[in-house]
TIKOLTOR-674040 format. One line per 4 residues: their letters; for each residue x, y, z of C-alpha. Coordinates in Angstrom, 2 decimals, padded with zeros to 5 digits. Layout:
// TIKOLTOR-674040
a> X:Y:Z ~ ...
This chain:
// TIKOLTOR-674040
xxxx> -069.62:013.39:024.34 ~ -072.05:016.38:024.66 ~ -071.97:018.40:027.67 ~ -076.27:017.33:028.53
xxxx> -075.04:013.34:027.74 ~ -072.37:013.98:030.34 ~ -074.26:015.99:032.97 ~ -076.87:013.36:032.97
xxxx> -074.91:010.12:033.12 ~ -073.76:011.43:036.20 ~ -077.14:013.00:037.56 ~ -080.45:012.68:036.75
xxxx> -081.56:016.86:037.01 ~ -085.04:017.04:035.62 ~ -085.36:018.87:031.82 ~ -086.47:022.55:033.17
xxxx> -083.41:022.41:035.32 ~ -080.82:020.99:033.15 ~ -081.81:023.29:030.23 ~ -081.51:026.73:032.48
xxxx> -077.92:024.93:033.51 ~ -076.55:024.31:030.00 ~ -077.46:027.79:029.05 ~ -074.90:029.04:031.91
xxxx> -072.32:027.29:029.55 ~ -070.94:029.00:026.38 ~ -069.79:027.01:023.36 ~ -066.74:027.92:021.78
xxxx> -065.16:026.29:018.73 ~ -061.06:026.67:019.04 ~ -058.31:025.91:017.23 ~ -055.67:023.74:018.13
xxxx> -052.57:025.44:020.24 ~ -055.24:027.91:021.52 ~ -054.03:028.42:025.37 ~ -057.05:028.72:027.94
xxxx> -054.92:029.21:030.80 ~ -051.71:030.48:031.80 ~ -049.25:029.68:034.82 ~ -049.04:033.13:036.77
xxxx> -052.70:034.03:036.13 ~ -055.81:033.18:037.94 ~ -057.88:030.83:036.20 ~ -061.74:031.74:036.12
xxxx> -063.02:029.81:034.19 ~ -063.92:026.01:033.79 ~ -064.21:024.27:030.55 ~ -065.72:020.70:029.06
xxxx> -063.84:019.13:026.25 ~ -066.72:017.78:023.57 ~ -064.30:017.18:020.67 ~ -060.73:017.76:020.70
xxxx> -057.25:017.11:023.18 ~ -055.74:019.58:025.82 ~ -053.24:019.46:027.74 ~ -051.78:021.29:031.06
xxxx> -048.38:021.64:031.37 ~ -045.52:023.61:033.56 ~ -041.88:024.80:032.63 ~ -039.21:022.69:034.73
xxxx> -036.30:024.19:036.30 ~ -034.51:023.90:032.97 ~ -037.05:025.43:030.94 ~ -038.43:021.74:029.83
xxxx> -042.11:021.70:029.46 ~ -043.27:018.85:031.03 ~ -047.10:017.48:030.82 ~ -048.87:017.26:033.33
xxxx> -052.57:015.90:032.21 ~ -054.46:015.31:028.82 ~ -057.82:015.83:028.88 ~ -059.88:014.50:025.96
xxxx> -063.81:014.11:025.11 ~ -066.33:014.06:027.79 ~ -063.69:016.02:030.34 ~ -064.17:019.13:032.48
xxxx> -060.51:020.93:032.40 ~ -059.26:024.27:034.15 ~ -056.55:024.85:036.48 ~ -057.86:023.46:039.20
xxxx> -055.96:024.51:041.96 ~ -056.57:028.03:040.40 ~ -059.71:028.03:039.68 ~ -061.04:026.47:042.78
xxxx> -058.76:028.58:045.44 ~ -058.69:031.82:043.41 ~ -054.46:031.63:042.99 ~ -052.13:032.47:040.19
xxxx> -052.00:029.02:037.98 ~ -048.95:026.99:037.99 ~ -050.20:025.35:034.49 ~ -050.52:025.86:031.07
xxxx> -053.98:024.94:029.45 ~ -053.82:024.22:025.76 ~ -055.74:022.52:022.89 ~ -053.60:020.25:021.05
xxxx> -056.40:019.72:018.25 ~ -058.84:021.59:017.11 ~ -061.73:021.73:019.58 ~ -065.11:022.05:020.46
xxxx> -065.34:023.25:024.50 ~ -068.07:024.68:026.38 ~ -067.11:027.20:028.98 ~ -068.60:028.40:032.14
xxxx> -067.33:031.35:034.80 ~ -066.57:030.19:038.19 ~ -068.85:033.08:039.26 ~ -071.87:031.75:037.22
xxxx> -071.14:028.07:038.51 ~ -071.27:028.99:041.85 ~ -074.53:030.54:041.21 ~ -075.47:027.59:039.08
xxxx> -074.42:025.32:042.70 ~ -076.52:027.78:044.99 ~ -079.59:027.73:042.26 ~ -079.57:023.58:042.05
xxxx> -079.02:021.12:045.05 ~ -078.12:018.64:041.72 ~ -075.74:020.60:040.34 ~ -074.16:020.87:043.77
xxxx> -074.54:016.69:043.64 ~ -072.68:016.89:040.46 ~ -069.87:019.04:041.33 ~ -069.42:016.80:044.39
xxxx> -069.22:013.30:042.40 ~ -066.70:015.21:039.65 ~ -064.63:015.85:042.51 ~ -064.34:012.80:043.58
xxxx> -063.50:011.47:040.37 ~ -061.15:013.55:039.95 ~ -059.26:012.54:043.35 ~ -059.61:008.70:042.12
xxxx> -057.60:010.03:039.07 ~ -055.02:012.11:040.57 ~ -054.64:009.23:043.03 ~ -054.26:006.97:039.97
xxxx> -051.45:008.97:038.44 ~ -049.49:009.72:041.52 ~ -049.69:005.49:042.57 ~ -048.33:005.47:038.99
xxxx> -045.43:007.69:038.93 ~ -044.61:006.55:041.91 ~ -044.84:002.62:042.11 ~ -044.91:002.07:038.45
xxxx> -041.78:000.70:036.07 ~ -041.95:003.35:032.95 ~ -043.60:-000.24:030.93 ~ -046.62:000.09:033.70
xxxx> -047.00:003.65:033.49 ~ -047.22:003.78:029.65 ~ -050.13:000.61:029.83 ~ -051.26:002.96:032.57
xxxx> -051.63:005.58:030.10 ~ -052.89:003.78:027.55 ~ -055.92:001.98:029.60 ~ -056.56:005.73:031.13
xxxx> -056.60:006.93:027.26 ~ -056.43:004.23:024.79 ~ -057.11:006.59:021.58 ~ -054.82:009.68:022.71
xxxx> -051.52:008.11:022.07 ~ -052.18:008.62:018.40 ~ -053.39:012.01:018.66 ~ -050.65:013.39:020.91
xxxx> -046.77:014.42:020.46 ~ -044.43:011.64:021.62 ~ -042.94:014.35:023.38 ~ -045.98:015.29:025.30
xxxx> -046.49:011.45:026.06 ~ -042.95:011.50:027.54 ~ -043.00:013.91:029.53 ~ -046.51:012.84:031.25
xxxx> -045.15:009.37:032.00 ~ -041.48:011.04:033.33 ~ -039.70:009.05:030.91 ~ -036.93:010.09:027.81
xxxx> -038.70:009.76:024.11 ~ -036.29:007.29:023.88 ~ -037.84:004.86:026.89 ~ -040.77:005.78:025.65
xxxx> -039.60:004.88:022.07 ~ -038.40:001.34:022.96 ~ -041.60:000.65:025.07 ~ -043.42:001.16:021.83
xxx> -041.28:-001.26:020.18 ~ -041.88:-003.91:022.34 ~ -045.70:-003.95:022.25
């Protein structure tokens, strides 16, 4: 999905605004294990996947990296906690494909929120899909058999699963490749 489709299914800004706010955004066409953020460094900057799969992800007490979100087309994706509060990053941000992101400074999207009351509207109604997802995940990991949290998965991101390590899908659900493995079997 392009960046103008997106911005506009979720407000209507008129043309002369919503061109001067898509030239705040700079296109960028990476390759796949390209990291955009790091855990231990503050996150500036905010990104929307057009083409491509990212995911953030954190190093467990044992030195497992475990997945924490996959973002895919039509998704903002930063470090949110980071890049919203201004602290060092807990996550990892990186492409698993080949991608096509545009990228935006959280000093120029503030500006870009002071500048347009819509853009303000936007950032507002992102947020709160964003909670409705988070809230999704955690009723999932935490109510959820492993079987519910995969179809969970799956319904949340029904192409990803062939686009994305087992291991990376394992680790997001909190299951073994192995449960994850005979899950697959059964479907």
């Amino acid at each position: 999905m392009k960046l103008r489709d997106h911005l506009l299914s979720v407000v209507a800004f008129p043309e002369e605004d919503l061109d001067q706010i898509l030239s705040s955004f700079k296109e960028n066409l990476l390759k796949k294990n390209t990291t955009l953020a790091k855990a231990g460094v503050v996150c500036n900057t905010l990104y929307f996947m057009e083409k491509g799969v990212a995911r953030s992800y954190y190093y467990n007490a044992e030195g497992k990296d475990i997945t924490a979100w996959f973002f895919n087309e039509g998704n903002f994706l930063t470090s949110m906690e980071s890049f919203f509060h201004q602290k060092q990053s807990t996550y990892h941000l990186e492409l698993l494909e080949d991608s096509v992101i545009h990228s935006i400074s959280r000093e120029d999207l503030e500006r870009l929120f002071q500048k347009f009351p819509l853009m303000e509207r936007f950032g507002r109604k992102l947020m709160i899909k964003l909670m409705g997802d988070i809230m999704g995940k955690l009723n999932a990991i935490q109510f959820q058999t492993a079987k519910e949290r995969y179809l969970f998965m799956i319904n949340e991101y029904p192409n990803l699963y062939h686009r994305v390590p087992l291991g990376h899908i394992a680790s997001y659900l909190g299951i073994t490749q192995e449960t994850l493995s005979r899950i697959r079997a059964k479907d």
